[in-house]
C-alpha positions in Angstrom: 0.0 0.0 0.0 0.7 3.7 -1.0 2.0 5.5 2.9 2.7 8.7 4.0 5.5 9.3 5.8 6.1 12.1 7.7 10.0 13.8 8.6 12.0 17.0 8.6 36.9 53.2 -19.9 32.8 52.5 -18.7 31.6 53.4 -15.0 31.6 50.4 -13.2 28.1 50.0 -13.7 27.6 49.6 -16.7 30.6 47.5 -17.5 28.3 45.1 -15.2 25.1 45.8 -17.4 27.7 45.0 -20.3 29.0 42.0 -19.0 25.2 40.2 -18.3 24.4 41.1 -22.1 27.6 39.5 -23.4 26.7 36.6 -21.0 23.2 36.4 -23.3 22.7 33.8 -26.3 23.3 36.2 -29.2 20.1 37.1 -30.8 19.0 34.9 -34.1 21.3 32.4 -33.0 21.7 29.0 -31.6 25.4 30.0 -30.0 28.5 28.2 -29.5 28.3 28.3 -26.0 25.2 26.6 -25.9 26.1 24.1 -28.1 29.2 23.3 -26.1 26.6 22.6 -22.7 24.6 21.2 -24.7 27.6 18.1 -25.6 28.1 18.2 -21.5 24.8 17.4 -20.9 24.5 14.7 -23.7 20.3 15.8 -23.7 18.9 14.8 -27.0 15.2 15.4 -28.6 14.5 11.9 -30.1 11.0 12.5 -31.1 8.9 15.5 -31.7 5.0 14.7 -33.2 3.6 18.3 -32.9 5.3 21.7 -32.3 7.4 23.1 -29.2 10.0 25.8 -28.5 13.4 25.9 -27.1 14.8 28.6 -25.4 18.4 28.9 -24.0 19.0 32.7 -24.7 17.3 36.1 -25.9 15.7 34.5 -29.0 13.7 30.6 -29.1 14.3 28.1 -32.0 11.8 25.5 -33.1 12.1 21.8 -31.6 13.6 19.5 -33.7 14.6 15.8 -33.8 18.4 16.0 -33.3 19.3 18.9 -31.3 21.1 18.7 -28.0 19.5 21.0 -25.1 21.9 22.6 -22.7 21.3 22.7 -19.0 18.5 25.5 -17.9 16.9 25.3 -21.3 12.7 26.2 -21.4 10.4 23.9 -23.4 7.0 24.7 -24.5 5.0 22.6 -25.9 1.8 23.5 -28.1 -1.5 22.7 -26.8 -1.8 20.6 -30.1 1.7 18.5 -29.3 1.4 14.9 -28.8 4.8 14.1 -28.0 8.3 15.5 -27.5 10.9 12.9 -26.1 14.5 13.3 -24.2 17.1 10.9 -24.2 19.8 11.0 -21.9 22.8 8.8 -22.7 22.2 6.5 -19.6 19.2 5.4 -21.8 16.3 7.3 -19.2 14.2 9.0 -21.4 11.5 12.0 -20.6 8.3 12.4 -22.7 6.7 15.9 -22.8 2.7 16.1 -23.5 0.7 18.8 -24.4 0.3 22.5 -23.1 3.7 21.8 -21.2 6.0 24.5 -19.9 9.7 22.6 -18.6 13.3 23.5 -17.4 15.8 21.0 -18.1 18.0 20.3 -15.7 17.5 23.6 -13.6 20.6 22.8 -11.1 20.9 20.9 -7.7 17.6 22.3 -6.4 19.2 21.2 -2.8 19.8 17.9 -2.8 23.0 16.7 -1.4 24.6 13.8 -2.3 22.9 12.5 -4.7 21.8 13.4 -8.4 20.5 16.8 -9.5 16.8 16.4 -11.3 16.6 16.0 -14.9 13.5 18.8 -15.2 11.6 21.3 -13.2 7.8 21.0 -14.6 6.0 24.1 -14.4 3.1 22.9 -15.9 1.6 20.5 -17.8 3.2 16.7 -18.5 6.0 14.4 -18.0 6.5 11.0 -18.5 9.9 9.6 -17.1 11.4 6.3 -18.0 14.4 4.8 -16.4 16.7 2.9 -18.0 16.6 -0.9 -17.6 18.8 -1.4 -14.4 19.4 2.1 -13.2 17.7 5.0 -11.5 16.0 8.6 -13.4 17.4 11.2 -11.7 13.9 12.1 -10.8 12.3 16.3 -11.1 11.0 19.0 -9.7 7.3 20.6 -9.6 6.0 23.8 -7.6 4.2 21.6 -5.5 6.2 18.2 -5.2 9.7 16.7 -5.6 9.9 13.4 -7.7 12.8 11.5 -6.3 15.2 9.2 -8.2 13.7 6.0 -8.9 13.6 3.0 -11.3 10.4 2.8 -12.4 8.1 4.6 -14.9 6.1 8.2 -13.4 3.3 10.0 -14.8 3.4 13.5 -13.8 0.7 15.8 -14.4 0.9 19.8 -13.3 -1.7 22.3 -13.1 -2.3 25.7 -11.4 -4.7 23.7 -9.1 -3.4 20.6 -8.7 -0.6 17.5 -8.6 -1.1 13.9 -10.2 1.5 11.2 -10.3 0.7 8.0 -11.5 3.5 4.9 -10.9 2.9 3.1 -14.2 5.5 0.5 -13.5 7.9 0.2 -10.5 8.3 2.3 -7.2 7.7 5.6 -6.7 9.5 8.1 -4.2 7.8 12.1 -3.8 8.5 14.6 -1.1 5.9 16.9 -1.0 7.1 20.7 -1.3 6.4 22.8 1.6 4.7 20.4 4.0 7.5 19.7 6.5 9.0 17.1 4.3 6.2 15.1 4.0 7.2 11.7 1.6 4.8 9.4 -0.2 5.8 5.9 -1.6 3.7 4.7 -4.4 3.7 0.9 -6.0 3.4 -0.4 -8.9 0.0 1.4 -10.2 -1.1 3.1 -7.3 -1.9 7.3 -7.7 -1.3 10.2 -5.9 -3.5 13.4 -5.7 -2.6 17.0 -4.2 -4.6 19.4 -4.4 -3.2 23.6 -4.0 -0.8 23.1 -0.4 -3.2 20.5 1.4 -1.6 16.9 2.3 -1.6 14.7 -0.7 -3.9 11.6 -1.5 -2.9 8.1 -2.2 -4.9 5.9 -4.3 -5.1 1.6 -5.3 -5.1 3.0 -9.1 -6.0 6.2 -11.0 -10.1 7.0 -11.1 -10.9 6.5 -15.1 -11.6 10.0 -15.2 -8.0 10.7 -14.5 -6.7 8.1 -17.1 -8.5 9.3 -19.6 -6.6 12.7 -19.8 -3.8 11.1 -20.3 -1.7 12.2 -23.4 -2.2 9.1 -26.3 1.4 9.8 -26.9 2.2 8.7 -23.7 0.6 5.5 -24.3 2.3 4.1 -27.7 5.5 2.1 -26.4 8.1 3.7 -27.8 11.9 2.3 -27.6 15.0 4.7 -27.0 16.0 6.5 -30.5 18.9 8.1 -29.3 21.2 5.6 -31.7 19.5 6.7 -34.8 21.2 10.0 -34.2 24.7 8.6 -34.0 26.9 10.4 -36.5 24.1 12.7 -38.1 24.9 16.2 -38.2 22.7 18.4 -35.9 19.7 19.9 -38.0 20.2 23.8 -38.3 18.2 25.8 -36.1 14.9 27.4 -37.1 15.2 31.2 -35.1 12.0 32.5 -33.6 11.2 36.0 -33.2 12.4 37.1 -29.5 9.7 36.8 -27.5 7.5 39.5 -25.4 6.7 39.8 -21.8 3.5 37.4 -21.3 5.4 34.8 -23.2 8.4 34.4 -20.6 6.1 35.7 -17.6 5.5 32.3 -15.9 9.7 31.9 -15.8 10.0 35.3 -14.9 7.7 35.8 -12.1 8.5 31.6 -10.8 10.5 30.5 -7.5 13.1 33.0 -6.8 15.7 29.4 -7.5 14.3 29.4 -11.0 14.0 33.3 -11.5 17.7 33.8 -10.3 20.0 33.7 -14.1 17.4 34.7 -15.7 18.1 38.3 -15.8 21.6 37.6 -17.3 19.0 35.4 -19.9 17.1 37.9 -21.1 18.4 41.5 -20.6 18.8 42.2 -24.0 15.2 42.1 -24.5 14.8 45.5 -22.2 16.1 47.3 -25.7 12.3 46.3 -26.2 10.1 49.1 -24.9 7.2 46.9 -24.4 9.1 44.7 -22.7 11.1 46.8 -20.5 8.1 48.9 -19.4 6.3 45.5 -18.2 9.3 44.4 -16.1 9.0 47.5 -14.3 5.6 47.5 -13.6 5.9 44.0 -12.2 9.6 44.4 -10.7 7.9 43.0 -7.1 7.3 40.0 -8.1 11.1 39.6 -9.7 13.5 41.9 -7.9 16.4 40.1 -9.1 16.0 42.8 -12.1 16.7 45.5 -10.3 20.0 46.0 -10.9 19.7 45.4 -14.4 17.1 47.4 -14.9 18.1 50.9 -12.8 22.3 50.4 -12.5 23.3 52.3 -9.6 24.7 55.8 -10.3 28.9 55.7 -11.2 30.0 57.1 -7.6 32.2 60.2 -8.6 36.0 60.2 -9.0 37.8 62.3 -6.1 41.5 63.4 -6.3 43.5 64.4 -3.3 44.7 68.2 -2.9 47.1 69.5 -4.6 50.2 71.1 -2.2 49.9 74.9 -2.7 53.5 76.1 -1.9 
């Protein structure tokens, strides 16, 4: 049975100001540097049935079968999208449904010791596969932490709500911001938490709830990651840099998710739209502060001259 388990020749700064834009993707391209994380992190899209976009700087490209994602990239997936996989080279594999919003690999989100998550899911869904043998490194959600495991999770996030579903194997969550609250789930079993209240266990998944699961998340699909093997990565499709409301959920997230962003996306103040929305909102991300009023060059002094 499912349990709960409950436990513990510029002013200085401006050459700052200069320094975050030069740290920014360049604009209408997919840039070296990103291409060199991206062949650190060995992240692959396998499969993409539908339409999603990639952002690592500025600017978005289109998803594509064949690209390599660096760490702290954004996914979106269309509302349309049936499917967009990640392979890792251990073999685990992440499938992406529709309406999805996801950071890959966002850091060591505190854990000690042990793997960093593969994803933070900000909305939407996520299907993660282990490899046969080994453990996923488990993600993130607002409202729940998937822990490493070998089995197969259904993750499904909304603004209202938390469902995981243990298709095959074990199961490991700690619920986020309940005292460290863990729930073990088994082979089929279901778990329900709704907004910041104690999460539900269930035998299996109502119908209801199984029915709004993606079909592309029930085809069984093998690993593709060796049909890429020696192929050239496709060449990026650029997307128009995008406004305010598009990057707002990042933007205005946990302050952990919100914190290089800045350094992201400061180019995109040039906007005036843009700019004049980040301002309005600057509460509810002060981490642009700096970028967005530098603090005043403090003025040179020189010492007295000795009048003789």
């Amino acid at each position: 049975m499912g349990k709960l388990i409950s436990g513990a020749g510029w002013p200085r700064p401006w050459r700052v100001v200069a320094g975050l834009l030069v740290l920014v993707l360049g604009v209408g391209s997919w840039a070296v540097p990103a291409r060199a994380a991206a062949a650190a992190t060995g992240v692959l899209l396998t499969i993409l049935d539908g339409e999603a976009v990639l952002r690592t700087g500025a600017n978005g490209i289109a998803a594509a079968e064949g690209l390599r994602l660096p760490e702290g990239t954004l996914l979106e997936t269309a509302p349309s999208t049936r499917l967009l996989r990640l392979e890792w080279p251990d073999g685990s594999l992440l499938d992406l449904g529709p309406d999805t919003m996801l950071m890959l690999q966002p850091g060591p989100w505190g854990r000690s010791g042990g793997p960093a998550p593969a994803y933070y899911l900000l909305r939407g869904w996520a299907k993660q596969v282990a490899a046969a043998g080994q453990a996923h490194r488990g993600g993130v959600s607002p409202q729940l932490d998937v822990l490493p495991g070998a089995g197969v999770l259904v993750l499904h996030v909304t603004a209202e709500q938390t469902w995981a579903f243990a298709e095959a194997g074990d199961a490991h969550l700690a619920e986020r911001g309940s005292a460290g609250t863990r729930v073990a789930l088994e082979p089929g079993q279901a778990y329900l938490r709704q907004g910041v209240a104690r999460g539900e266990v269930a035998p299996r998944p109502h119908p209801e709830q199984l029915k709004q699961v993606p079909k592309g998340f029930r085809d069984t699909i093998g690993p593709r990651a060796a049909q890429f093997k020696g192929r050239p990565e496709p060449k990026p499709v650029v997307l128009p840099a995008p406004g305010y409301a598009a990057l707002q959920a990042w933007l205005t997230g946990e302050p952990a998710l919100r914190r290089d962003l800045p350094k992201r996306f400061a180019v995109l103040l040039k906007e005036p739209g843009f700019r004049a929305a980040v301002d309005a909102k600057l509460k509810l991300h002060p981490e642009w502060e700096p970028v967005l009023r530098p603090p005043l060059p403090k003025p040179s002094t020189k010492p007295y001259e000795d009048k003789r």
